[in-house]
N, CA and C atoms as a LAMMPS dump frame, in Angstrom:
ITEM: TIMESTEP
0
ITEM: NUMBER OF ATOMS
588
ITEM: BOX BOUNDS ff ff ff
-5.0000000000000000e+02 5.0000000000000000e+02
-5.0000000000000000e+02 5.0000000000000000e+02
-5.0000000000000000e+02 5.0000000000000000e+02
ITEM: ATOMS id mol type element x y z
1 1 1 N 333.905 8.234 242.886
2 1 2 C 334.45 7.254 241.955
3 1 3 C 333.564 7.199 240.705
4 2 1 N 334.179 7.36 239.922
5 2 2 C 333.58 7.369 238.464
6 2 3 C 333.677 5.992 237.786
7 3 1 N 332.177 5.322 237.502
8 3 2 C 332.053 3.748 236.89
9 3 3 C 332.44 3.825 235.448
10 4 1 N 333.038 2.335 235.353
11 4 2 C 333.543 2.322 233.714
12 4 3 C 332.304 2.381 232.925
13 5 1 N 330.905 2.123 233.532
14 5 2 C 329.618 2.223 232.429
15 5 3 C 329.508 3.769 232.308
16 6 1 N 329.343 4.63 233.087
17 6 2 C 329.474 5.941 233.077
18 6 3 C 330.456 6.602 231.875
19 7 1 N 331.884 6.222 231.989
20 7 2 C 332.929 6.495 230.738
21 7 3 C 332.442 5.993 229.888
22 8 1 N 332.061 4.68 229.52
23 8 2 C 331.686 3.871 228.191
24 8 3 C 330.85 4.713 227.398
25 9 1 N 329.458 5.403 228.254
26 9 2 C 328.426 5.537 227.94
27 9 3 C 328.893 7.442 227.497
28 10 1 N 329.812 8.14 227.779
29 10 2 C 330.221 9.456 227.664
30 10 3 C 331.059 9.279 226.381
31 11 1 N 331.928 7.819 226.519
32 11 2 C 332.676 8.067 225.084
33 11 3 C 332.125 7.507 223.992
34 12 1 N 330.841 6.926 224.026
35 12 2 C 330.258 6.552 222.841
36 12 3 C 329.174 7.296 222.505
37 13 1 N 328.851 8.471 223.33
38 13 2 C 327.961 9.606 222.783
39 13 3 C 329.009 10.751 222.591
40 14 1 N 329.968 10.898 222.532
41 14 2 C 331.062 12.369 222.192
42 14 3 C 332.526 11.291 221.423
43 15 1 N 332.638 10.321 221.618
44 15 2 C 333.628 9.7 220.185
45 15 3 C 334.823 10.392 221.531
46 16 1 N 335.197 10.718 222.401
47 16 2 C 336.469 10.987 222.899
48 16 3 C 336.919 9.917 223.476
49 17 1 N 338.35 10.442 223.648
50 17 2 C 339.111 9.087 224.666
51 17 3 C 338.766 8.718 225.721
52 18 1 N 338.963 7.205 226.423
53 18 2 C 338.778 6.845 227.822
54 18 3 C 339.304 7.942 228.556
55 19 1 N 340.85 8.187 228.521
56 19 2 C 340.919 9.245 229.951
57 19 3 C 340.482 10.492 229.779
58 20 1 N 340.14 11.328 228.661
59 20 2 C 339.512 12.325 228.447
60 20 3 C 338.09 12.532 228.671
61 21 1 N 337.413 11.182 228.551
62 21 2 C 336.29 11.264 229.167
63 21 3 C 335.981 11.048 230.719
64 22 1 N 336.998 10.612 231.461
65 22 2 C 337.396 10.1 232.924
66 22 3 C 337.216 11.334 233.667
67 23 1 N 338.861 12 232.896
68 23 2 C 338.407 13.01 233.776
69 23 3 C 337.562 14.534 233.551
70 24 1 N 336.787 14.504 232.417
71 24 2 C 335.818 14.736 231.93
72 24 3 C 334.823 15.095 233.157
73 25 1 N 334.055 14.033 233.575
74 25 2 C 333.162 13.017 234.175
75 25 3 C 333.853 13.473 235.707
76 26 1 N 335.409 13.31 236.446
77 26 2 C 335.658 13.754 237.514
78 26 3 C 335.628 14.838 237.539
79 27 1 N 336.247 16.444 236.704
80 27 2 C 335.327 17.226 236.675
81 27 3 C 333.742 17.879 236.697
82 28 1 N 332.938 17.203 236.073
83 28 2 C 331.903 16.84 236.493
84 28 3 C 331.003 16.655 237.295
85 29 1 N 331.408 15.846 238.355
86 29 2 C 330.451 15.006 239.688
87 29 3 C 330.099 14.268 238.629
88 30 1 N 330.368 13.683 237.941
89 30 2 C 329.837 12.7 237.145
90 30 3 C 328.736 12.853 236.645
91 31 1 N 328.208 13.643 236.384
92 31 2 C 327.253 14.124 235.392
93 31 3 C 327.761 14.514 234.14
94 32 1 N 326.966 13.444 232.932
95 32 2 C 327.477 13.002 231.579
96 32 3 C 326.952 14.295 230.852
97 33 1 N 325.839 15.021 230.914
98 33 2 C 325.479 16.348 230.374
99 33 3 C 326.818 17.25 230.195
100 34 1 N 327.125 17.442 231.746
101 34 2 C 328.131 18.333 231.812
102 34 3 C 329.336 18.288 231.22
103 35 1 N 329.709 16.838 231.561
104 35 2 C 330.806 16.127 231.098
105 35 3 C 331.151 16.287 229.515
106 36 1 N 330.114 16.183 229.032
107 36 2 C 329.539 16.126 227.18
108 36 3 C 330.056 17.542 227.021
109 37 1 N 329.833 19.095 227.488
110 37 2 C 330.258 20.274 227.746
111 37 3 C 331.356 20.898 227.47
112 38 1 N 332.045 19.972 228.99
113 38 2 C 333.309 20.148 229.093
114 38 3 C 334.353 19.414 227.84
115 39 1 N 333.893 18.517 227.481
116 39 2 C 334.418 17.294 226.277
117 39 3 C 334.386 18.384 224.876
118 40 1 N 332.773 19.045 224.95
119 40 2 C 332.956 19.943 223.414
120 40 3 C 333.974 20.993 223.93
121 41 1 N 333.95 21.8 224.847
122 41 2 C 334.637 23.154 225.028
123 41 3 C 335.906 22.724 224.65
124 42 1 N 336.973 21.767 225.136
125 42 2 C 338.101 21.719 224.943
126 42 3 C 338.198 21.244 223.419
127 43 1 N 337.26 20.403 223.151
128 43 2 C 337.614 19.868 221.518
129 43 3 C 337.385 21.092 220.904
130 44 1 N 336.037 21.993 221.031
131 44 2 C 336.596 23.27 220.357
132 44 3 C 337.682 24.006 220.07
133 45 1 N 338.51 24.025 221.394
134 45 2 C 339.564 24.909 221.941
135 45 3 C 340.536 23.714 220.636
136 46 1 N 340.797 23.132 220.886
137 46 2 C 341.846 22.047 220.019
138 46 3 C 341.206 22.3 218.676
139 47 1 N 340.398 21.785 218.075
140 47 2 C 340.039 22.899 216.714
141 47 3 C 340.587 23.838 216.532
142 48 1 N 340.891 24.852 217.165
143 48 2 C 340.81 26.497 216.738
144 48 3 C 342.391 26.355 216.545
145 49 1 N 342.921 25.076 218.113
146 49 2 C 344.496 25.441 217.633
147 49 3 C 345.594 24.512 216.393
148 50 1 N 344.395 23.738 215.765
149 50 2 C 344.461 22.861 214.679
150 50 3 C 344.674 23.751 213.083
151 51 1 N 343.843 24.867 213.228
152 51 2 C 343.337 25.369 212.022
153 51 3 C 344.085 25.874 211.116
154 52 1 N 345.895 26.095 211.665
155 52 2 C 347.302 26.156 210.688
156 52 3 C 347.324 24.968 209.878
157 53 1 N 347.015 23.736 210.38
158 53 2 C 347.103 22.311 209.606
159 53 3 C 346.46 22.486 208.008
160 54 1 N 347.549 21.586 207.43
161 54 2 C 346.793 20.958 205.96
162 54 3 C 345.61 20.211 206.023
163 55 1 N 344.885 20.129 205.441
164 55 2 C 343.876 19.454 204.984
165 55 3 C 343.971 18.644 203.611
166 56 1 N 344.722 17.621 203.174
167 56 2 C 345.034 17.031 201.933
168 56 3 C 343.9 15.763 201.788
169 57 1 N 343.34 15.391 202.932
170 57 2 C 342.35 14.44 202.874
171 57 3 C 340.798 14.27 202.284
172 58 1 N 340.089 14.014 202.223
173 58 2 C 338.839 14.169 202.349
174 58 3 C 338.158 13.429 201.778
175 59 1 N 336.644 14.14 201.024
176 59 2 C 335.827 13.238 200.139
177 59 3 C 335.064 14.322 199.435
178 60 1 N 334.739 13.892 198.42
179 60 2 C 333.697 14.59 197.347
180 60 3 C 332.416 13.901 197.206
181 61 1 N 331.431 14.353 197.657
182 61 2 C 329.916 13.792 197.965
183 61 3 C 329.232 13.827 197.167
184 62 1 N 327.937 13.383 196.465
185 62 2 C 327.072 13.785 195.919
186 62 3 C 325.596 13.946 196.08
187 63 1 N 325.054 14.135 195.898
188 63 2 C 323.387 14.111 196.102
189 63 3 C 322.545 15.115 194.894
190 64 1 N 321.781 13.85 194.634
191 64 2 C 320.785 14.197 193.818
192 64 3 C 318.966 14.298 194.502
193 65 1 N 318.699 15.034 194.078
194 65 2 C 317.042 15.558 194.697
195 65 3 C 315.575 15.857 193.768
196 66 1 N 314.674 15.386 194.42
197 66 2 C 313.428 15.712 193.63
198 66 3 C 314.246 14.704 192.321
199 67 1 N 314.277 13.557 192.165
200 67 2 C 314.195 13.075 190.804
201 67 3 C 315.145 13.758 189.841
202 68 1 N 316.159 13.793 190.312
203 68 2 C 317.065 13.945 189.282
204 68 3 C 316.936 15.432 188.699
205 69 1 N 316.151 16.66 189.308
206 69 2 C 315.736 17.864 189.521
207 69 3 C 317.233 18.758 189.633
208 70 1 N 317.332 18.468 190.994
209 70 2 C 318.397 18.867 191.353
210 70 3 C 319.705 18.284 191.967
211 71 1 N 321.402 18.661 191.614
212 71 2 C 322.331 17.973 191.935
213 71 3 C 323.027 18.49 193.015
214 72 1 N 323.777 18.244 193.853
215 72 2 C 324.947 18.84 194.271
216 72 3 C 326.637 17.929 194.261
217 73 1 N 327.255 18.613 194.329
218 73 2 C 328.664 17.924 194.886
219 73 3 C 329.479 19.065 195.94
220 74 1 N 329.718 18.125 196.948
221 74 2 C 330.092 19.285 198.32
222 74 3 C 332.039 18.392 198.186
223 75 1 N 332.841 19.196 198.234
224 75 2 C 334.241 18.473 198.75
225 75 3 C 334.178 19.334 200.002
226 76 1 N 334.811 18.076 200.973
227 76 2 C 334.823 18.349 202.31
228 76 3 C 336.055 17.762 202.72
229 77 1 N 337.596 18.601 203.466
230 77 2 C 338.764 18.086 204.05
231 77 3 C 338.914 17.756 205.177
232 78 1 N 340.145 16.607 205.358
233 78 2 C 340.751 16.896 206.629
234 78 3 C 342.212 16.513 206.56
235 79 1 N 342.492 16.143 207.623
236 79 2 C 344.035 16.175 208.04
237 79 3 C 344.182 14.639 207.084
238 80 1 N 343.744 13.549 207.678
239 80 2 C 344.235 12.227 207.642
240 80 3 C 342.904 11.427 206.733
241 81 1 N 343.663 10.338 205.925
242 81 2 C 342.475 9.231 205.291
243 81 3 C 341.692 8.455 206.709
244 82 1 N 342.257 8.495 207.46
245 82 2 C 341.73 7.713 208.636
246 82 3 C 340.417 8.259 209.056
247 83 1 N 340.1 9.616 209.285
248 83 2 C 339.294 10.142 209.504
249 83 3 C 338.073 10.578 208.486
250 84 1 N 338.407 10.714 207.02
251 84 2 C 337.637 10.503 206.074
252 84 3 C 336.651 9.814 206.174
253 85 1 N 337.559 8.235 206.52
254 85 2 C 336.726 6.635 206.033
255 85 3 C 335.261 7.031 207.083
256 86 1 N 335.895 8.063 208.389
257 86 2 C 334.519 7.262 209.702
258 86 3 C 333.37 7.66 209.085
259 87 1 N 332.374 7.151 209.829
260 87 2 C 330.881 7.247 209.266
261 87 3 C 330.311 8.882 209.75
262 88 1 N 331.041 9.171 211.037
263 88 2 C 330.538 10.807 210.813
264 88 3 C 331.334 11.58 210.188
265 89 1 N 332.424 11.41 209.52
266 89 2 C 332.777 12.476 208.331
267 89 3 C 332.155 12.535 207.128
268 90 1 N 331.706 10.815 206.615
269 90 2 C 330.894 10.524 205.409
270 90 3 C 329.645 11.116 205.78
271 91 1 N 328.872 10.579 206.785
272 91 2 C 327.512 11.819 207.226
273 91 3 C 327.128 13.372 206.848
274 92 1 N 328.519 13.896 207.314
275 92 2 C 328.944 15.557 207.71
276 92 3 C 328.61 15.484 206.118
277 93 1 N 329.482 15.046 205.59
278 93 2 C 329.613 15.134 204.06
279 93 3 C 328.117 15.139 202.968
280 94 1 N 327.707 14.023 203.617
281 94 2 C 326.477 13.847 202.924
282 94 3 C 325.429 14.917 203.264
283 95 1 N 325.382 14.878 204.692
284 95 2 C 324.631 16.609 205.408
285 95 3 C 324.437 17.494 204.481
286 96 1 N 326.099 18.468 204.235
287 96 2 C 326.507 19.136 203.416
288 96 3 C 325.644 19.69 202.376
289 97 1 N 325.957 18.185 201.863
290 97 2 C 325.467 17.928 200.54
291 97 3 C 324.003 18.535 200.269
292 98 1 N 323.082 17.779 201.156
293 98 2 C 321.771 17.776 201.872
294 98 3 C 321.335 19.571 201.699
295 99 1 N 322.091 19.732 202.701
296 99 2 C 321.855 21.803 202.686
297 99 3 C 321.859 22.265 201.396
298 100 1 N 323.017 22.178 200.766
299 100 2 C 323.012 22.83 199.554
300 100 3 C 322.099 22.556 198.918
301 101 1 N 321.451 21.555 198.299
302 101 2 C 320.433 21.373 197.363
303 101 3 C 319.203 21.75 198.103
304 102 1 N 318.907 21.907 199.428
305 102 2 C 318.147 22.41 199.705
306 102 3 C 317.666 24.056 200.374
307 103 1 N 319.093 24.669 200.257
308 103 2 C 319.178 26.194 200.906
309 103 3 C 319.556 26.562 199.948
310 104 1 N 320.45 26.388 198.963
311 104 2 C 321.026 27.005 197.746
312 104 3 C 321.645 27.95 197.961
313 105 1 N 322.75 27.673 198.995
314 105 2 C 323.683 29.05 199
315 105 3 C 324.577 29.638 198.22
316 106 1 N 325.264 30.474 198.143
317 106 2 C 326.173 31.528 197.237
318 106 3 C 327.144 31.003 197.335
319 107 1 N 327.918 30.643 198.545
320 107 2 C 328.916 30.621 198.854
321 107 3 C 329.496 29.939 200.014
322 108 1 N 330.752 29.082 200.284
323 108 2 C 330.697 28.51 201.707
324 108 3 C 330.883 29.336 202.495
325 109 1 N 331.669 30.74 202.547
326 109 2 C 331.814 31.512 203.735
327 109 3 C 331.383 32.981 203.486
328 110 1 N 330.745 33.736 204.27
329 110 2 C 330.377 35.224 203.488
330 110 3 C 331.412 35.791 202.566
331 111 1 N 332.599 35.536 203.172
332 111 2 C 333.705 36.29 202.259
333 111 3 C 334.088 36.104 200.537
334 112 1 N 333.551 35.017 200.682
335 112 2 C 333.283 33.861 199.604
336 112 3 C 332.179 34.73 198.333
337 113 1 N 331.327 35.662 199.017
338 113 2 C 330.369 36.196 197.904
339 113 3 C 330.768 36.918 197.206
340 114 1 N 330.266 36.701 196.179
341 114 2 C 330.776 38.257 195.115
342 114 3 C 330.79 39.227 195.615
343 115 1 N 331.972 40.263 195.421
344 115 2 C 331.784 41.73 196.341
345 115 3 C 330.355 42.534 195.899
346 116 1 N 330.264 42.625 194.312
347 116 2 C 329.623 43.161 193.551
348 116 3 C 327.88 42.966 194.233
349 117 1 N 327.787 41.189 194.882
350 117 2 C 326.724 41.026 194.838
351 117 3 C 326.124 41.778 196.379
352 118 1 N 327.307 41.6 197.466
353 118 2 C 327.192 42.101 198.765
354 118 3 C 326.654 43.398 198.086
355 119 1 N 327.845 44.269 197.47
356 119 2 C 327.759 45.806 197.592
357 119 3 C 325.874 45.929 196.95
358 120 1 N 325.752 45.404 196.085
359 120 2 C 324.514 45.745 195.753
360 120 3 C 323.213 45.51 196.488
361 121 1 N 323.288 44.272 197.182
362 121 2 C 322.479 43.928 198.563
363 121 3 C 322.723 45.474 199.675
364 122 1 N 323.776 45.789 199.929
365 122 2 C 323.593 46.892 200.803
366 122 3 C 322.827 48.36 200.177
367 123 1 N 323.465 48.22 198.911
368 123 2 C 322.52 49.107 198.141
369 123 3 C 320.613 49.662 198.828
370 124 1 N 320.658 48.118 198.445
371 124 2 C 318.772 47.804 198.335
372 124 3 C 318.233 48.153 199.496
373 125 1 N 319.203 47.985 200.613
374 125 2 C 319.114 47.506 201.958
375 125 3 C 319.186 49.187 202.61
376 126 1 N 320.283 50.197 202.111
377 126 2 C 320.253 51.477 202.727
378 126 3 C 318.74 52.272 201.619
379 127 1 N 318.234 51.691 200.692
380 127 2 C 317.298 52.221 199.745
381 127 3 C 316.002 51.954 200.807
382 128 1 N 315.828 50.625 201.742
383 128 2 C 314.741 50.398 202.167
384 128 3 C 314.728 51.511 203.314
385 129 1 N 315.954 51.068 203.895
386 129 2 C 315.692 51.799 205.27
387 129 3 C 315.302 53.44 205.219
388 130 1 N 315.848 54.005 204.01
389 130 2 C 315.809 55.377 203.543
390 130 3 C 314.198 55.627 203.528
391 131 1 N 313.998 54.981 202.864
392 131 2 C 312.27 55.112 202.401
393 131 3 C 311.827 54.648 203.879
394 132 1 N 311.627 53.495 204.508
395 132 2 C 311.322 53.394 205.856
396 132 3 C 310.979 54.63 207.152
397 133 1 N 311.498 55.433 206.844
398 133 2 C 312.032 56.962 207.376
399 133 3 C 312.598 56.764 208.954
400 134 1 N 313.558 55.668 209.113
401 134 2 C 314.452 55.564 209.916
402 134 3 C 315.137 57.127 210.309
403 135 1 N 315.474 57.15 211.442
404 135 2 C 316.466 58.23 211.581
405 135 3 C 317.869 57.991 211.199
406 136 1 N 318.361 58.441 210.282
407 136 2 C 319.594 58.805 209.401
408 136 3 C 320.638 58.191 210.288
409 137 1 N 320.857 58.698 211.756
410 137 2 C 322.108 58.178 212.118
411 137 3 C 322.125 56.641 212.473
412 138 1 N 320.856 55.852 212.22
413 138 2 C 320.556 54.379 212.604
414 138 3 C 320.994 53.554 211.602
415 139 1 N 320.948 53.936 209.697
416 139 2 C 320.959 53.448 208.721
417 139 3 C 322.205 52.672 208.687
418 140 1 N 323.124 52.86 208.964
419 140 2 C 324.592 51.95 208.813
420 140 3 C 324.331 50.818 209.809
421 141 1 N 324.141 51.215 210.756
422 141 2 C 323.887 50.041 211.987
423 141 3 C 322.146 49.066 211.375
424 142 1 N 321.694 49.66 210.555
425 142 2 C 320.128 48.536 209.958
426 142 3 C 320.287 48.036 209.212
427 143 1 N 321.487 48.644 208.263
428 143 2 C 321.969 48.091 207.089
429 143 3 C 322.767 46.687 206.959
430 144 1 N 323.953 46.855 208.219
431 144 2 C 324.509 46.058 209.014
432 144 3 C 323.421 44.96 209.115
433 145 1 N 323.446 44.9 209.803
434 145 2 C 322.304 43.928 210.627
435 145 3 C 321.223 42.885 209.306
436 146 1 N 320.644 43.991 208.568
437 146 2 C 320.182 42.818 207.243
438 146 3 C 321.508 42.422 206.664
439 147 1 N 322.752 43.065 206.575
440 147 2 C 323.718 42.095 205.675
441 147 3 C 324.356 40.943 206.342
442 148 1 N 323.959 41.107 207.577
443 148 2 C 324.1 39.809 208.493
444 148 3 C 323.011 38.83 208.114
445 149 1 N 321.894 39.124 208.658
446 149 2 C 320.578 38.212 207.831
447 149 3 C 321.045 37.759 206.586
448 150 1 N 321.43 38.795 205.761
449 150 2 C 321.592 38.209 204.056
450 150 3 C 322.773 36.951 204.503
451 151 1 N 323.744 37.115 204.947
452 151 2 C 324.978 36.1 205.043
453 151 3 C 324.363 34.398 205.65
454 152 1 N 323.536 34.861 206.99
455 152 2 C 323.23 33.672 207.256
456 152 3 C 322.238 33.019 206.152
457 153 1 N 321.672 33.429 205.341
458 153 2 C 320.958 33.272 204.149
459 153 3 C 321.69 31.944 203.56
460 154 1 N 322.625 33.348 203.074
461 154 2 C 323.467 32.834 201.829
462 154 3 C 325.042 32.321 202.149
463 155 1 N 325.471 32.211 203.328
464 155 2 C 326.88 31.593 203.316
465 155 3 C 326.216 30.219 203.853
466 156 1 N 326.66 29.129 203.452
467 156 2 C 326.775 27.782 203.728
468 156 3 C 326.748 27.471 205.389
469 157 1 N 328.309 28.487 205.683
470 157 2 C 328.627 28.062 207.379
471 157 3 C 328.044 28.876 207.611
472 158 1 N 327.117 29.672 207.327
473 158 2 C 326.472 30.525 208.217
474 158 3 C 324.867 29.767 208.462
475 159 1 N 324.379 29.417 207.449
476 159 2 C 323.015 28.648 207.48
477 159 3 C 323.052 27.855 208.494
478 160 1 N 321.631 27.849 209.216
479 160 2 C 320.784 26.742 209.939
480 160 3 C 321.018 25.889 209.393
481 161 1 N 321.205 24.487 210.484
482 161 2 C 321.436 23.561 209.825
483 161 3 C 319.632 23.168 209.38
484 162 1 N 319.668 22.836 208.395
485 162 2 C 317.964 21.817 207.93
486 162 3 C 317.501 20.897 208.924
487 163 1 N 318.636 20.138 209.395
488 163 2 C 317.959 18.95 210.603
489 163 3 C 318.167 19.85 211.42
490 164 1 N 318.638 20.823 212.078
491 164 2 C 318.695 21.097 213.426
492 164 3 C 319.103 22.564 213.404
493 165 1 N 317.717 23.446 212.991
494 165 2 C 317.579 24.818 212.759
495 165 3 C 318.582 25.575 214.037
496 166 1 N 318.534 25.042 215.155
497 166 2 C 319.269 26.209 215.923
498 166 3 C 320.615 26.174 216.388
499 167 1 N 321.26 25.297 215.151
500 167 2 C 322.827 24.818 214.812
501 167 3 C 322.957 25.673 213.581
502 168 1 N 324.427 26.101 213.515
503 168 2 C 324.567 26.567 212.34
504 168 3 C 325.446 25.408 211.598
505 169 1 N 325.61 25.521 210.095
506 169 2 C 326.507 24.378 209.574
507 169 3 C 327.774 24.158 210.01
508 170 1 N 328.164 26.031 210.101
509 170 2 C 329.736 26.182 210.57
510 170 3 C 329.939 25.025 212.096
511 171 1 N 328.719 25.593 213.016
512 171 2 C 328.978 24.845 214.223
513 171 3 C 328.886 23.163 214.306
514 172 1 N 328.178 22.333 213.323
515 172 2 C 328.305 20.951 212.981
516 172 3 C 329.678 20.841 212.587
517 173 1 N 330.431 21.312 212.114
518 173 2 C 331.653 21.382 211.25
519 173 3 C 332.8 21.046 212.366
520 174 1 N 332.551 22.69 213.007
521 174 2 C 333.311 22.543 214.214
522 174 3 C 333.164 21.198 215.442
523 175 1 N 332.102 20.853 215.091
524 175 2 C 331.666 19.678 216.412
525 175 3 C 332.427 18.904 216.049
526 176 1 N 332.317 18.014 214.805
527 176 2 C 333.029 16.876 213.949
528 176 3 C 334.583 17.267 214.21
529 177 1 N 335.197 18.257 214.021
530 177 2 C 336.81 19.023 214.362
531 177 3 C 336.821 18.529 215.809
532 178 1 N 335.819 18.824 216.687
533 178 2 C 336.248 18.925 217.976
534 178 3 C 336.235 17.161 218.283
535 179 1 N 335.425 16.291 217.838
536 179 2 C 335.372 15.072 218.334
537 179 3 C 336.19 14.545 217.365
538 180 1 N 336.606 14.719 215.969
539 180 2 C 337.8 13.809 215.383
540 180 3 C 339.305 14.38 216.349
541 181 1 N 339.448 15.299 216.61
542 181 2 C 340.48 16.259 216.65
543 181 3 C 341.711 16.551 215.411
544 182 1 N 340.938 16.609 214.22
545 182 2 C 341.409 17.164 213.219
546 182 3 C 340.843 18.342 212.627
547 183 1 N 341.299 19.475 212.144
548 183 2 C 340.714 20.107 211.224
549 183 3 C 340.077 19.668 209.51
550 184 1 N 338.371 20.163 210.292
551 184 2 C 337.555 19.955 208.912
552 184 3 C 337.24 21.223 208.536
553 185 1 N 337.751 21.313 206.862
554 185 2 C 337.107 21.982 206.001
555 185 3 C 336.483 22.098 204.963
556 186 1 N 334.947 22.312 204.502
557 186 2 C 334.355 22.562 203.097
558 186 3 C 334.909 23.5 202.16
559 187 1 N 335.662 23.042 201.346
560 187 2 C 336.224 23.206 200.57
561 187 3 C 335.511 23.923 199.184
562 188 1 N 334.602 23.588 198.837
563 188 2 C 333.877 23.861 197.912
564 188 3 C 332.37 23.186 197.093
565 189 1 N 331.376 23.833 196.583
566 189 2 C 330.432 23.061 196.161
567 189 3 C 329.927 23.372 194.829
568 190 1 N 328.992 22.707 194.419
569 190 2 C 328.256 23.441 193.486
570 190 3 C 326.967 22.294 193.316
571 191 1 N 325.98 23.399 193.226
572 191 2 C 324.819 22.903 192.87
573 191 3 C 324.254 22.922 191.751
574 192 1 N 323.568 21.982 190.868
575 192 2 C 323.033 22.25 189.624
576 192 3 C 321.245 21.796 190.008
577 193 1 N 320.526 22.862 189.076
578 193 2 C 319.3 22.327 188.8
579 193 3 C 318.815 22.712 187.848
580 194 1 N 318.013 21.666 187.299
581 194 2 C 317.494 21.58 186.141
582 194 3 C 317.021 22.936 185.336
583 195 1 N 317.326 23.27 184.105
584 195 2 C 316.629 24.653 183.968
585 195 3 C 317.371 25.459 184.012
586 196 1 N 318.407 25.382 185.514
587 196 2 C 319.04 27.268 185.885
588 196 3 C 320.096 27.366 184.925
């Protein structure tokens, strides 16, 4: 038998419903770790089958840093105003915000980068390994591999999150999707700082 303090205490650390956290928790043996698990896996799974949806909602954030140094503005969507208003979409948002002025990425998604700038990164990248004196048939597969490094660099959803290096942004994104059960998307940003 699963106690209502047990549910209380599962749906106010994962934001899901009473019976979703019930039987959550009866899956489980009632262990709230697990339960928490099983609660993200399916909200993932519901994300992914969300991701045809509009996004007409959202908010446009701001943050300023170092004294007026540096700016950003992140727009971030979703489905409904309802979900906007909560305090972890305004968070997510402000997060966002947070990264950018402090990672300074290119772009929100790798695809997002200039081709010009990729192609020339691989450039540099088959120039090192060349000189390196790699064996020849390894170079596409080393090359690979730093333009992965470069992406998590420089794409937004690809970056560590700042508070919580062994999250990526994409995967905060997705968490917030999985516990609103709407599709969230960053839409776009831009950063200014002083000087550039």
């Amino acid at each position: 038998m699963i106690s209502a303090a047990r549910v209380k205490e599962l749906r106010e650390r994962t934001g899901a419903g009473m019976m979703e956290c019930k039987k959550a928790l009866e899956e489980a043996d009632g262990n709230v770790e697990v339960a928490i698990d099983i609660l993200r896996a399916k909200g993932a799974a519901k994300a992914a089958k969300r991701a045809g949806k509009e996004t007409r909602e959202g908010v446009i954030t701001s943050y300023v840093h170092m004294g007026g140094k540096i700016g950003v503005l992140v727009e971030v969507s979703c489905e409904t105003d309802f979900v906007a208003r909560t305090e972890a979409f305004q968070a997510l948002a402000r997060d966002l915000a947070m990264q950018v002025a402090a990672a300074n990425p290119l772009a929100v998604t790798p695809e997002q980068i200039p081709r010009e700038i990729v192609e020339r990164e691989r450039a540099v990248f088959r120039e090192q390994v060349k000189n390196e004196g790699k064996p020849e048939h390894l170079w596409d597969r080393i090359v690979e591999g730093k333009l992965k490094k470069f992406y998590q660099d420089n794409a937004l959803l690809e970056q560590g999150f700042i508070k919580e290096p062994e999250k990526t942004v994409g995967q905060l994104v997705t968490e917030l999707s999985a516990r609103t059960g709407e599709k969230v998307v960053v839409r776009r940003f831009v950063r200014y700082a002083l000087g550039e």
